[in-house]
C-alpha positions in Angstrom: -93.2 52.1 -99.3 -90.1 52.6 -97.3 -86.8 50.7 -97.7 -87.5 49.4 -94.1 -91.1 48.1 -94.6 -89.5 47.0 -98.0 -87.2 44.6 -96.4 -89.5 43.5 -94.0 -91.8 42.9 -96.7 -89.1 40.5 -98.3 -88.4 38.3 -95.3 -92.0 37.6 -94.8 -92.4 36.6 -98.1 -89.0 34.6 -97.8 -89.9 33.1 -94.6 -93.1 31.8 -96.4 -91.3 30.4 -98.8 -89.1 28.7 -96.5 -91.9 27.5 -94.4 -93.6 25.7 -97.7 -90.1 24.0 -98.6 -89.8 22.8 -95.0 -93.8 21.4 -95.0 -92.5 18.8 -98.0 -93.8 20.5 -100.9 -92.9 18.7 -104.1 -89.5 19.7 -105.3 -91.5 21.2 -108.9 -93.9 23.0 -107.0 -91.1 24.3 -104.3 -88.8 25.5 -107.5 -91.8 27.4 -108.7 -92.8 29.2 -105.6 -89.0 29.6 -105.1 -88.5 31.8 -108.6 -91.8 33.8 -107.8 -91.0 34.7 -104.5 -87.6 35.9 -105.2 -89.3 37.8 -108.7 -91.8 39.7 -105.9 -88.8 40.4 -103.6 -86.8 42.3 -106.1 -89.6 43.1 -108.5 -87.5 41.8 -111.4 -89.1 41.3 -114.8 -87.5 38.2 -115.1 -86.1 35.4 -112.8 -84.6 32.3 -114.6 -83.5 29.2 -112.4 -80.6 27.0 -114.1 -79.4 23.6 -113.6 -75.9 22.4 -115.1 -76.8 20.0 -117.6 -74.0 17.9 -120.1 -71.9 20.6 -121.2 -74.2 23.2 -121.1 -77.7 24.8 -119.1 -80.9 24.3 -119.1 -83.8 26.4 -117.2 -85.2 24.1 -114.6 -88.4 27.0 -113.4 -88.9 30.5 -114.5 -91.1 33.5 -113.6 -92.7 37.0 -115.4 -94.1 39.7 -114.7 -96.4 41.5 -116.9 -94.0 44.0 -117.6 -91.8 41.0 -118.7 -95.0 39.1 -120.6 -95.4 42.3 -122.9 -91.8 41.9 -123.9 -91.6 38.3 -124.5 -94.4 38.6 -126.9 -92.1 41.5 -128.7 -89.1 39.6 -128.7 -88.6 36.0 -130.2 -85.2 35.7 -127.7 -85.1 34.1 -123.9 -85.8 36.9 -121.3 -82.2 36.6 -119.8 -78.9 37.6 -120.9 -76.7 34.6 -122.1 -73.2 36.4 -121.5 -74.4 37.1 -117.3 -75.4 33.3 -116.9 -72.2 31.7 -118.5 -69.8 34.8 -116.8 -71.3 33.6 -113.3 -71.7 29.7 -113.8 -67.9 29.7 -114.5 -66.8 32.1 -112.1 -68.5 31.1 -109.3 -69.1 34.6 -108.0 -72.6 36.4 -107.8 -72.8 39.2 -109.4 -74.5 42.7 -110.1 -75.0 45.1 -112.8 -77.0 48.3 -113.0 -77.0 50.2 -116.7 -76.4 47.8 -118.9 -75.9 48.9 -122.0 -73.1 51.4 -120.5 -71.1 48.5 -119.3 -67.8 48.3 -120.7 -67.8 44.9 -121.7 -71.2 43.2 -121.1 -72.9 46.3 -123.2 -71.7 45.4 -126.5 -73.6 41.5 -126.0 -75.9 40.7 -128.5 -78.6 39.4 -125.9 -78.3 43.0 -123.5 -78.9 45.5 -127.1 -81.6 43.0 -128.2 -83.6 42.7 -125.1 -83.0 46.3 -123.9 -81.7 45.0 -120.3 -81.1 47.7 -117.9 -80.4 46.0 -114.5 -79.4 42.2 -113.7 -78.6 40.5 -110.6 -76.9 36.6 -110.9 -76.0 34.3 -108.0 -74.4 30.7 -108.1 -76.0 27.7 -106.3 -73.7 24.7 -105.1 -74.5 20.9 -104.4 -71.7 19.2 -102.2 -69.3 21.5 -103.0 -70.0 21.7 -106.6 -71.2 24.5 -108.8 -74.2 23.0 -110.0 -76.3 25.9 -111.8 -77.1 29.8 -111.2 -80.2 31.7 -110.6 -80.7 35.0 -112.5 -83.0 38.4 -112.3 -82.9 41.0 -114.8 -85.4 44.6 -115.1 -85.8 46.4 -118.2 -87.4 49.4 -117.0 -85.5 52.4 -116.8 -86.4 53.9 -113.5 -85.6 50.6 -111.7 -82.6 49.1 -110.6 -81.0 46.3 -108.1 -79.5 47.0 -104.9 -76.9 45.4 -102.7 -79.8 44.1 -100.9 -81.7 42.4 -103.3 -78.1 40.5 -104.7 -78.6 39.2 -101.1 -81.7 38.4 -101.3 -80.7 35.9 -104.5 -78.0 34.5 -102.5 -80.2 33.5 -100.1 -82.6 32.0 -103.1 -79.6 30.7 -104.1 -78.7 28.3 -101.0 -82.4 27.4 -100.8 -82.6 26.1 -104.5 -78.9 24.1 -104.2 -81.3 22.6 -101.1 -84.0 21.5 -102.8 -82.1 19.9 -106.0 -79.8 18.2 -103.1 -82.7 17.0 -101.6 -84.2 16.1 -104.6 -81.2 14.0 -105.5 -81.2 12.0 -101.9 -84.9 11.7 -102.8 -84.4 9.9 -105.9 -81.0 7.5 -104.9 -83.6 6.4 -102.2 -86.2 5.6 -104.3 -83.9 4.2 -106.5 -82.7 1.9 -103.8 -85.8 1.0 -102.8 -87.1 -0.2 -106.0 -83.7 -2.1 -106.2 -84.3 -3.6 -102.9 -87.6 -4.5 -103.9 -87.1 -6.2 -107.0 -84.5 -8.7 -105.0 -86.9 -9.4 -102.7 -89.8 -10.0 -105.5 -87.1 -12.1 -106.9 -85.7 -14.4 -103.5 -86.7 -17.8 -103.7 -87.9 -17.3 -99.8 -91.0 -16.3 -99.0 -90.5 -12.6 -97.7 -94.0 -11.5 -95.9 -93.9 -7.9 -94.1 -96.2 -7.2 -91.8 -97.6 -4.2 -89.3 -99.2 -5.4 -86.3 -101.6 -7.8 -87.4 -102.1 -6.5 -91.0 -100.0 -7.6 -93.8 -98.0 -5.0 -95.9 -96.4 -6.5 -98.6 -95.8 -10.0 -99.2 -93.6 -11.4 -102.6 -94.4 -14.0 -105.1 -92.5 -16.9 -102.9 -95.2 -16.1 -100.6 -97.7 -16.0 -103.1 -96.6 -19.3 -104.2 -96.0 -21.0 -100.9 -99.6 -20.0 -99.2 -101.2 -20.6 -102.6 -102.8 -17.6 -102.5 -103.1 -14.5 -105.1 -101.5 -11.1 -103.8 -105.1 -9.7 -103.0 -106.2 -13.1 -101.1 -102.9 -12.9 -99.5 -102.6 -9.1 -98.2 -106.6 -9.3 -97.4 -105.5 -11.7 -94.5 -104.3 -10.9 -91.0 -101.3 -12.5 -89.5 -102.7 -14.9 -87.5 -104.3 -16.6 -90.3 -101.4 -17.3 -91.8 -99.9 -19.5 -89.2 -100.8 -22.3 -87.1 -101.4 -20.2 -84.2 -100.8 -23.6 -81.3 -98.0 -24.6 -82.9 -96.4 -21.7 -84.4 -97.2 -19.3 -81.0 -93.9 -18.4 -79.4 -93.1 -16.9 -82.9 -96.0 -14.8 -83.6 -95.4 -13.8 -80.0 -92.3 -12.3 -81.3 -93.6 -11.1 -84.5 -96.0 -9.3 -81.9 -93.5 -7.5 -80.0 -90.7 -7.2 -82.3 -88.3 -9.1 -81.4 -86.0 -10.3 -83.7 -86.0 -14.0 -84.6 -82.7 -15.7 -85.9 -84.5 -18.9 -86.8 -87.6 -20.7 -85.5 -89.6 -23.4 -86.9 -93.3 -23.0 -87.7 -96.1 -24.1 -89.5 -98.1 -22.3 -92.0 -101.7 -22.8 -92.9 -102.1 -22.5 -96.9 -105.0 -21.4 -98.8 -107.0 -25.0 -99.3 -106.6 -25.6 -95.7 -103.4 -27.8 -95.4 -100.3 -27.0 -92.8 -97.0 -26.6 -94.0 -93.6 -27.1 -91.6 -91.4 -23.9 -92.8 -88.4 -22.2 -90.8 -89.0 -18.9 -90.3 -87.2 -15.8 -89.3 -88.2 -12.1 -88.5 -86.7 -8.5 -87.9 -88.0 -5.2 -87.2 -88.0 -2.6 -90.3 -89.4 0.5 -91.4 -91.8 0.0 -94.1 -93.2 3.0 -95.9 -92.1 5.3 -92.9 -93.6 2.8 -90.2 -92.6 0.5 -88.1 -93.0 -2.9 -89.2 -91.6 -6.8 -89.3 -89.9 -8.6 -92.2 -91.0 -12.4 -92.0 -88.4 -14.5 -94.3 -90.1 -17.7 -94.7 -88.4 -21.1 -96.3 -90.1 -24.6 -96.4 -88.8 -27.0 -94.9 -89.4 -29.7 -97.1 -87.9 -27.8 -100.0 -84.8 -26.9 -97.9 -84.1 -30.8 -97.3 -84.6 -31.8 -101.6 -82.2 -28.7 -102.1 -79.8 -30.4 -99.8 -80.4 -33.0 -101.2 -80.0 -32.6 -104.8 -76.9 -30.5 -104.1 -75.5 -34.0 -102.5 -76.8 -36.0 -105.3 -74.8 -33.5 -107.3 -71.5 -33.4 -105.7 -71.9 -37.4 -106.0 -72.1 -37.1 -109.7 -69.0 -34.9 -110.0 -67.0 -37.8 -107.8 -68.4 -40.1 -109.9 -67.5 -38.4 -112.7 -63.6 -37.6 -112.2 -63.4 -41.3 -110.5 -65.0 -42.7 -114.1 -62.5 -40.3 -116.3 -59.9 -41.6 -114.2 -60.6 -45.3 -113.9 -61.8 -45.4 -117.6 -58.4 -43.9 -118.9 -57.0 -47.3 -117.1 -59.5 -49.5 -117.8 -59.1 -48.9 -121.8 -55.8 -49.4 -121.8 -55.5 -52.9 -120.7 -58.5 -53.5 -122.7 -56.8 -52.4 -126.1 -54.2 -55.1 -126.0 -56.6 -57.7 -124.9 -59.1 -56.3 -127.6 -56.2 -56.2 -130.3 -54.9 -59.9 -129.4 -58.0 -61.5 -129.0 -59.1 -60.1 -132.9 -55.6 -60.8 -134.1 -55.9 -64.5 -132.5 -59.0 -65.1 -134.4 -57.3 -63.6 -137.4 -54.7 -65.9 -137.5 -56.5 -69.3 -136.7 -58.8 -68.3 -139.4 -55.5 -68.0 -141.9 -53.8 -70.8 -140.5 -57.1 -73.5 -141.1 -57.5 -71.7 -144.2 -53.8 -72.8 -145.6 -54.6 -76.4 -144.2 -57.4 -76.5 -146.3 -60.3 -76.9 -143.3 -63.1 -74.7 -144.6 -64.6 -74.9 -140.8 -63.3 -75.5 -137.0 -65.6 -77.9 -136.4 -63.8 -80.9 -138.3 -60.5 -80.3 -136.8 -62.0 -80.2 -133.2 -61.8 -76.4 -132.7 -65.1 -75.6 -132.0 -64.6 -74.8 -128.3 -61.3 -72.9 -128.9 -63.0 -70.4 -131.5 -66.0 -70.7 -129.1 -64.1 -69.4 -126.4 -61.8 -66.5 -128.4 -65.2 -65.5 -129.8 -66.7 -65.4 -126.2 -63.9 -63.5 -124.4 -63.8 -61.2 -127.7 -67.8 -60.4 -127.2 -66.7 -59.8 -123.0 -64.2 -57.2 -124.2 -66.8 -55.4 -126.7 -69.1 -55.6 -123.5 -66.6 -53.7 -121.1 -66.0 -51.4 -123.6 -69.5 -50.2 -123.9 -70.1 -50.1 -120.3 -66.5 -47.5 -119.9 -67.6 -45.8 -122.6 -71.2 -45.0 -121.0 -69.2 -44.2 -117.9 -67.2 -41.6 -119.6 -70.1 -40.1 -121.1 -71.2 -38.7 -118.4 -68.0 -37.7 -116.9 -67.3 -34.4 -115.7 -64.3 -33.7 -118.5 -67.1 -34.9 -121.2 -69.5 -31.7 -119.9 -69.1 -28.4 -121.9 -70.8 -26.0 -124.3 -73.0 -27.5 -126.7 -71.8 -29.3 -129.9 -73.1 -31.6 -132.8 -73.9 -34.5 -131.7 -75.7 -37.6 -132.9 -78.3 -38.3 -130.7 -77.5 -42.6 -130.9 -74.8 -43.3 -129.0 -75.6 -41.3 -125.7 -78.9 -42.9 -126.5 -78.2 -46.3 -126.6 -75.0 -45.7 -123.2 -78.5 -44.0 -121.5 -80.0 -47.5 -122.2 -77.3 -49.5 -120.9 -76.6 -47.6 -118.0 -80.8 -48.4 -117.3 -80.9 -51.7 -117.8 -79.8 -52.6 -114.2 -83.4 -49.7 -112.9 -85.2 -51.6 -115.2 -85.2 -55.1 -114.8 -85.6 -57.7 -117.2 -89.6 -57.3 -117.2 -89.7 -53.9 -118.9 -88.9 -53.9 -122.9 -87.6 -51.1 -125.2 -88.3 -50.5 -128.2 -85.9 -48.4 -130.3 -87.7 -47.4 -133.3 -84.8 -44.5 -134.6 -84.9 -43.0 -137.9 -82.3 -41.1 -139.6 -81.5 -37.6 -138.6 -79.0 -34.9 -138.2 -76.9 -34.3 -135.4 -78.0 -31.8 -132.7 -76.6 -28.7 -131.2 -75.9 -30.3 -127.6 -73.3 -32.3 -125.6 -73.1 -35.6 -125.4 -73.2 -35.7 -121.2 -76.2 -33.7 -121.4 -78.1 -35.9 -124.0 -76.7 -38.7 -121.8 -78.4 -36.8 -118.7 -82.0 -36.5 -119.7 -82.0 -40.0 -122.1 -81.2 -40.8 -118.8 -83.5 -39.2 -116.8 -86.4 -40.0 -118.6 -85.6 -43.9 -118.9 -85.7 -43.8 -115.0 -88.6 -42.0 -114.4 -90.6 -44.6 -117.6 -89.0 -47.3 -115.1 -90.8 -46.0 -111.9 -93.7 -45.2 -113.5 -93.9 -49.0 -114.7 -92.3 -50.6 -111.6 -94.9 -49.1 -109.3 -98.4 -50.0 -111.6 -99.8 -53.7 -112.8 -99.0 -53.1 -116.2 -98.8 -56.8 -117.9 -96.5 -56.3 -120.1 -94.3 -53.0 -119.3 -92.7 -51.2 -122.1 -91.1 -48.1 -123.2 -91.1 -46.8 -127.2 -88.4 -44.3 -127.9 -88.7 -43.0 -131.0 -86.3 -40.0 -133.2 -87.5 -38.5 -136.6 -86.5 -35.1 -138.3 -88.8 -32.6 -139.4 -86.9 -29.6 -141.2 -84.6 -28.2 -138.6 -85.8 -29.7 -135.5 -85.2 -33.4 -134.4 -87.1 -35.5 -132.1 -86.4 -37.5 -129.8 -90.1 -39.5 -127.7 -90.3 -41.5 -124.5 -93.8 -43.5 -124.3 -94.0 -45.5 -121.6 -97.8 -47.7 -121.0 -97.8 -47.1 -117.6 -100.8 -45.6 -115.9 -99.4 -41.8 -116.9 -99.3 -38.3 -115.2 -102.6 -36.9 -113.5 -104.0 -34.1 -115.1 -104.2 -32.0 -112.8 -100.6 -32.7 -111.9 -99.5 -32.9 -116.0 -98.6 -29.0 -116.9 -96.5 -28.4 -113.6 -94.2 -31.7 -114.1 -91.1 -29.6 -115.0 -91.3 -26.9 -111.8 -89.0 -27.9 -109.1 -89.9 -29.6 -106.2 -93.5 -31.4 -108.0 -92.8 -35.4 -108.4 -95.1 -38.0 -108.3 -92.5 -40.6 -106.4 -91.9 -41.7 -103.2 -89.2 -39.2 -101.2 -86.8 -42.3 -101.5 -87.0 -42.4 -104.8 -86.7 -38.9 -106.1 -86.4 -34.9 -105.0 -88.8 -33.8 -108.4 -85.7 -31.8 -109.6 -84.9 -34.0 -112.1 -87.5 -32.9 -115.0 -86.6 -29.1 -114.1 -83.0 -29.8 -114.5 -83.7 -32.0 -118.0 -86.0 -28.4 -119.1 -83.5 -26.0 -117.9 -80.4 -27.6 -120.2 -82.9 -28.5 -123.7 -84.1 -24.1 -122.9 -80.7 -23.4 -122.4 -79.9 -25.1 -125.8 -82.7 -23.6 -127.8 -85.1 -26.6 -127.6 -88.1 -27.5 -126.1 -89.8 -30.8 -123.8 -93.2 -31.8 -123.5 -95.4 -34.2 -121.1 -98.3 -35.2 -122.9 -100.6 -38.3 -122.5 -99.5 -41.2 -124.6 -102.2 -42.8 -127.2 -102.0 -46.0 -124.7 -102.7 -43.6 -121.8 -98.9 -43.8 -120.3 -96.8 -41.0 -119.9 -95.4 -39.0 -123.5 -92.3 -37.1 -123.5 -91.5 -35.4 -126.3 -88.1 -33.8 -126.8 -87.7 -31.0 -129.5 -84.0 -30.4 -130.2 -82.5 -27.9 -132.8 -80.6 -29.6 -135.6 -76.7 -28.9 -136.1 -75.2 -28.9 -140.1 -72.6 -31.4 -139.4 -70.5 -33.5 -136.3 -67.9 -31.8 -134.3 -67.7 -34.8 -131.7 -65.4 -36.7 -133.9 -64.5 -40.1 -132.6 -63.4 -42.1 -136.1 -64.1 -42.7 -139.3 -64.6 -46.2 -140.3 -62.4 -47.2 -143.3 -63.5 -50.5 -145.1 -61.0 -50.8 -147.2 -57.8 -52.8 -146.0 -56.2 -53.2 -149.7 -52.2 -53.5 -149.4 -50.3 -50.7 -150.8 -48.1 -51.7 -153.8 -44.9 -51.3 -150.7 -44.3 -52.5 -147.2 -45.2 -49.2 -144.9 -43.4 -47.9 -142.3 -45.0 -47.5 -139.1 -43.8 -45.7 -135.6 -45.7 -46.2 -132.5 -45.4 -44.4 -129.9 -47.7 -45.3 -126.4 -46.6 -45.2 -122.4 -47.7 -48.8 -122.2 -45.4 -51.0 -123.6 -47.4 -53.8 -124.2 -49.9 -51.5 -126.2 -47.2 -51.2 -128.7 -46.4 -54.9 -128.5 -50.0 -55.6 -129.5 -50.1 -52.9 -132.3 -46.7 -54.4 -133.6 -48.3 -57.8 -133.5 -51.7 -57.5 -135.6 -49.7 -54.4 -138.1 -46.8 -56.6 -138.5 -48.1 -58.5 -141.7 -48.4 -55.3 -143.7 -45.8 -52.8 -142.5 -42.6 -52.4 -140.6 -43.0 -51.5 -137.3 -41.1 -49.5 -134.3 -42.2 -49.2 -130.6 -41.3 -46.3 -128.1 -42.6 -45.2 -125.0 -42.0 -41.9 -124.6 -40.9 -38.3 -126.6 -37.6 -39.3 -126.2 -37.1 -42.0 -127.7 -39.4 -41.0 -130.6 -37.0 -37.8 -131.3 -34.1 -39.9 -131.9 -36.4 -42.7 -134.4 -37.8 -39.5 -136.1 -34.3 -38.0 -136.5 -32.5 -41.2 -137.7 -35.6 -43.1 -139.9 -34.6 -43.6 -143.6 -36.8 -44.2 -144.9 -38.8 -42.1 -143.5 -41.6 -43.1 -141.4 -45.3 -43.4 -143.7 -47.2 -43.2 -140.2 -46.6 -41.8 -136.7 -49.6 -43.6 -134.0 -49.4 -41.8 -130.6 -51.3 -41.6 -127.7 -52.1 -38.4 -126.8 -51.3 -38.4 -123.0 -47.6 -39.4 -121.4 -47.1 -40.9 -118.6 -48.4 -38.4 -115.7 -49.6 -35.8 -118.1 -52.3 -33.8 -118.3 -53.1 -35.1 -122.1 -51.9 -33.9 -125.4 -48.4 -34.2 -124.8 -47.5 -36.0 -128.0 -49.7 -34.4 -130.3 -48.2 -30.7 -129.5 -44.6 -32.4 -129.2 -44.7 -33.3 -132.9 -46.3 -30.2 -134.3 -43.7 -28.2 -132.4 -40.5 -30.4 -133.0 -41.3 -32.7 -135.8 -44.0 -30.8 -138.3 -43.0 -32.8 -141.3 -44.8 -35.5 -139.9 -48.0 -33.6 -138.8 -50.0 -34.8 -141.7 -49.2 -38.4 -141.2 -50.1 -38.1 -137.1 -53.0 -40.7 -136.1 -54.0 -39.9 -132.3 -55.0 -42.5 -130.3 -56.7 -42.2 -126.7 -58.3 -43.9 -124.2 -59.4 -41.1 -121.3 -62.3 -38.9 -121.5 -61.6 -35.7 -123.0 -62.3 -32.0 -122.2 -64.2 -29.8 -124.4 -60.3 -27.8 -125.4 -59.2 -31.4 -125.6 -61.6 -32.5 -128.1 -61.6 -29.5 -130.6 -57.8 -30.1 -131.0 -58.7 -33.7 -131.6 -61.2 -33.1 -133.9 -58.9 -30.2 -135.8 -55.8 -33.1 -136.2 -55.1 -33.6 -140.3 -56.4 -37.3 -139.7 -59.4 -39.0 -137.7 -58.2 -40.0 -133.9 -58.9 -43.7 -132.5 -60.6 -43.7 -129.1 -58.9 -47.0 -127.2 -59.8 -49.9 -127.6 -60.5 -49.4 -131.2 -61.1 -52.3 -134.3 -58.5 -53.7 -136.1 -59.8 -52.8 -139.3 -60.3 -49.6 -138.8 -56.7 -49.0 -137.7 -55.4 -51.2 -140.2 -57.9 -49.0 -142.7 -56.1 -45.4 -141.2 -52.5 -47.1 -141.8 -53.3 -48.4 -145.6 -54.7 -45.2 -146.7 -51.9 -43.3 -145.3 -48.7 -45.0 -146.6 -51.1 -45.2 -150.3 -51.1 -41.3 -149.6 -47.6 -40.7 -148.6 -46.6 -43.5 -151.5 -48.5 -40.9 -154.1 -46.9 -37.5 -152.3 -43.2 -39.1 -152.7 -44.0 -39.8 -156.7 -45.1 -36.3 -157.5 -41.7 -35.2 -155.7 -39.8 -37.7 -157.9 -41.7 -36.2 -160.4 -41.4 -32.9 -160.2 -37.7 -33.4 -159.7 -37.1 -35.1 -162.9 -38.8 -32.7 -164.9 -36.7 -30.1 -162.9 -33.6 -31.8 -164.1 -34.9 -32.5 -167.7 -35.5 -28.9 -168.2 -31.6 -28.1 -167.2 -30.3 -30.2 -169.0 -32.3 -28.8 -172.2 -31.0 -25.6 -171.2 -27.3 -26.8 -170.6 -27.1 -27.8 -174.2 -28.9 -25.3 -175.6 -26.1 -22.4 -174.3 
């Protein structure tokens, strides 16, 4: 054969090989067909095709001839020379070589004397501008050898392989974008239905959910099936002639029949490379109980910062009228006592302990209602802590007395368990929660005499908590869905059915579990699962029941904002210690400075006047640290997560305001018997100090 009809030869075969790359041949297949063409257009015995890979290459197709087959089977090594491939890679510059093993510095390469290679051609291949792998052709024969035309040739294999492996690349981002797109859309809580002319395409599981159908009920339906077609026409006439629809109401026609108002919206797409509309589809009564949660929400938040901010100033007024009204009962008490009455009623008292004892019982009253309040502030929210389950328990029943009514009873049956690994806001929420909806349930049958159990018990590491109402219960039917959004039994007055699914999502999100079960008197059974802490972090105070007098007066400072606060404290401590009042860091630098003695016990509240909170309690650990261990907190605002770890890490327990008198009174006692006991070991240890020098003194 001529060179001529040679060449010719070689761009027919290279035209074919361009025509099956251009027809969308499979990029494996096209890098296959591309190595075998370009072995048959320079009758190479080897052609190798390498893609940069990490640090090094690796041979993405290859091709033999039988010359080259015979010699593989002889050799153990790759049929390319390892020097040629890296020389070129780095380089960037094709190259050609024609006997080998004469070469001056490529001959002496262990791969060249062990394969025998005689003639090799190498060209570089570039994707955006990058070096991105090399293709290589190498004879062993002895007659034959490469020309300048066949180097070409590879060049021009070259530039179709960088091509390919581009194309390939664009191929793949796409497809991963499209299988990122898609799972958003699987994902989207609208209902996202695509269709092409009449026949639906693809349709997600909102869709699914919202028509009530499975995927092969739904995409075995045509488009008009799916809507109301009289009073959803002027968008399907859209849908029809793709237009694009901003929004448009409509009405779809679910599985069992039924017609469902939904706003819907459309816009031409291409969808699997045809043209096609993307129907996004939200119901309209969902829409309106989002909305209307979300307001409900933003309600509670208002609520909450109003009821951290009015509590803080509720409590403070209250302490003092707490603290008097106990220390006024004290001291009639002492005062009949040393008169020799052994009761009020013969000294015609009656109605003045009466009323004390009355206004005293109205003050513990507004004290549980703030504290309720506060519990399901916004500052009491954070991460999950021990908690004991009663007292968000019994602030959930308060705060449902006034749903309730007087009709309905409950019946605390609560047996002793550990704390558990949640907030006490959120135990407050779904106590809450599942109070109202037993209160409904009851409200709205003709139960005789309407009731609700709640019931706790431990078992291992779990503890639960039970609501059983004997209402007329949850329908069967209606029983394994009650904690999906949207599904409520009540009146659209009376609730969004959000409430359960919020109540599920915070006990998941804590690691515990809720169930709705039929109760054994046919009401309504929720059972609450919660995971058991080891011990309390929510610290509010320990309860000291012993008042015994220390053996010497103590010395008290107070330190409170509110001067009449400190008035009161002064008043019921008075007995017992000596007692100073300031209002502010100030004035409590100079008493620390200047007390001699000095002071057994520093009470502060935590927050001045203005502040954010904890004021006090950082002042004295930075500026007066000898009397860190005698610090006893005292507060009467809600407090923030931060806020209550620092509480609970002070040396002593913190009061929350308005606290008992014997508890504070127990706090001061065992403190001055503590600093009492620290000041005799220093005596102590100071005598002996002097003992032993004077020993030594007459000794030398």
């Amino acid at each position: 054969m001529s060179e001529s009809t040679s060449e010719l030869e070689g761009l027919r075969k290279l035209y074919e090989f361009t025509r099956h790359v251009l027809s969308g041949q499979a990029e494996g297949g096209a890098l296959r067909r591309l190595v075998e063409a370009t072995r048959e257009l320079t009758n190479a015995d080897h052609v190798f095709l390498f893609t940069s890979r990490g640090q090094g290459l690796e041979i993405r197709a290859q091709a033999t001839s039988e010359y080259g087959d015979d010699l593989s089977e002889s050799y153990d090594e790759e049929g390319f020379s390892t020097s040629i491939v890296n020389r070129v890679f780095e380089s960037g510059q094709p190259l050609l070589i024609n006997d080998l093993p004469n070469h001056p510095v490529l001959g002496r390469a262990p791969s060249i004397l062990e394969l025998s290679l005689r003639s090799a051609i190498c060209a570089p291949y570039s994707i955006e501008g990058r070096i991105a792998g090399v293709i290589y052709a190498s004879v062993h024969r002895i007659t034959d050898a490469f020309t300048a035309w066949h180097l070409e040739l590879l060049k021009v294999a070259a530039s179709q392989a960088g091509l390919l492996l581009s194309s390939a690349m664009v191929s793949e981002a796409l497809r991963e974008s499209e299988a990122r797109h898609r799972s958003v859309v699987e994902m989207s809580r609208s209902a996202i239905v695509v269709v092409g002319g009449d026949e639906v395409l693809f349709a997600n599981q909102a869709a699914h959910r919202l028509w009530g159908m499975s995927p092969h009920d739904f995409e075995a339906r045509r488009l008009a099936e799916l809507f109301d077609g009289w009073r959803s026409g002027a968008y399907l006439e859209s849908v029809e002639h793709r237009e694009s629809v901003e929004s448009a109401e409509a009405w779809a026609v679910r599985a069992d029949g039924s017609t469902l108002s939904v706003e819907a919206s459309a816009q031409p797409i291409v969808f699997d490379g045809r043209d096609a509309m993307q129907l996004m589809i939200s119901g309209v009564a969902e829409k309106k109980a989002i909305l209307a949660e979300r307001l409900r929400m933003d309600r509670l938040v208002v609520m909450g910062t109003m009821a951290a901010t009015v509590g803080h100033e509720i409590n403070n007024p209250l302490s003092y009228v707490h603290a008097n009204l106990d220390f006024a009962l004290e001291e009639l008490d002492l005062w009949m006592s040393a008169r020799g009455y052994e009761d009020n009623e013969s000294h015609g008292l009656e109605e003045v302990f009466a009323g004390l004892r009355s206004a005293l019982e109205g003050a513990e009253r507004i004290r549980g209602v703030v504290e309720s309040i506060q519990s399901f502030s916004a500052l009491e929210r954070g991460m999950p802590s021990a908690t004991w389950i009663d007292q968000p328990l019994f602030s959930s029943v308060r705060m449902a007395r006034g749903e309730m009514g007087p009709r309905i009873e409950i019946d605390l049956q609560l047996g002793s368990t550990s704390p558990v690994t949640m907030s006490q806001a959120q135990l407050g929420q779904i106590f809450m929660n599942l109070l109202i909806n037993a209160a409904h349930a009851l409200s709205d049958a003709a139960v005789g005499e309407p009731r609700v159990v709640v019931r706790s018990y431990q078992k291992g590491d779990w503890v639960w908590v039970e609501f059983e109402d004997n209402g007329p219960g949850i329908d069967e039917a209606v029983l394994p869905h009650v904690f999906e959004p949207f599904v409520t039994t009540k009146e659209a007055s009376r609730g969004t059915g959000l409430g359960l699914a919020i109540c599920h999502q915070i006990v998941a999100d804590c690691g515990g579990e809720i169930r709705a079960e039929r109760g054994e008197q046919g009401g309504c059974l929720m059972r609450l699962r919660l995971p058991a802490a080891s011990e309390p972090t929510t610290q509010i105070f320990e309860v000291f029941e012993s008042e015994a007098e220390s053996e010497r007066r103590g010395k008290v400072l107070v330190v409170d904002p509110d001067p009449t606060i400190g008035a009161s404290l002064k008043r019921v401590l008075r007995a017992q210690h000596d007692v100073d009042v300031v209002t502010d860091v100030e004035e409590a630098s100079r008493a620390l400075g200047q007390a001699l003695p000095e002071y057994d016990v520093v009470i502060c509240d935590v927050r001045l006047r203005g502040g954010a909170g904890l004021e006090t309690v950082q002042w004295v650990r930075r500026h007066a640290p000898r009397y860190w261990q005698r610090l006893v907190a005292m507060t009467a605002s809600a407090c923030s997560r931060s806020q209550r770890l620092m509480l609970d890490e002070l040396p002593n327990p913190w009061l929350r305001k308005p606290f008992e008198l014997a508890n504070l009174r127990g706090i001061v006692a065992a403190l001055v018997r503590a600093n009492e006991e620290h000041r005799a070991r220093e005596q102590a240890q100071r005598l002996s100090g002097a003992r032993i020098r004077m020993q030594r003194d007459g000794e030398s």
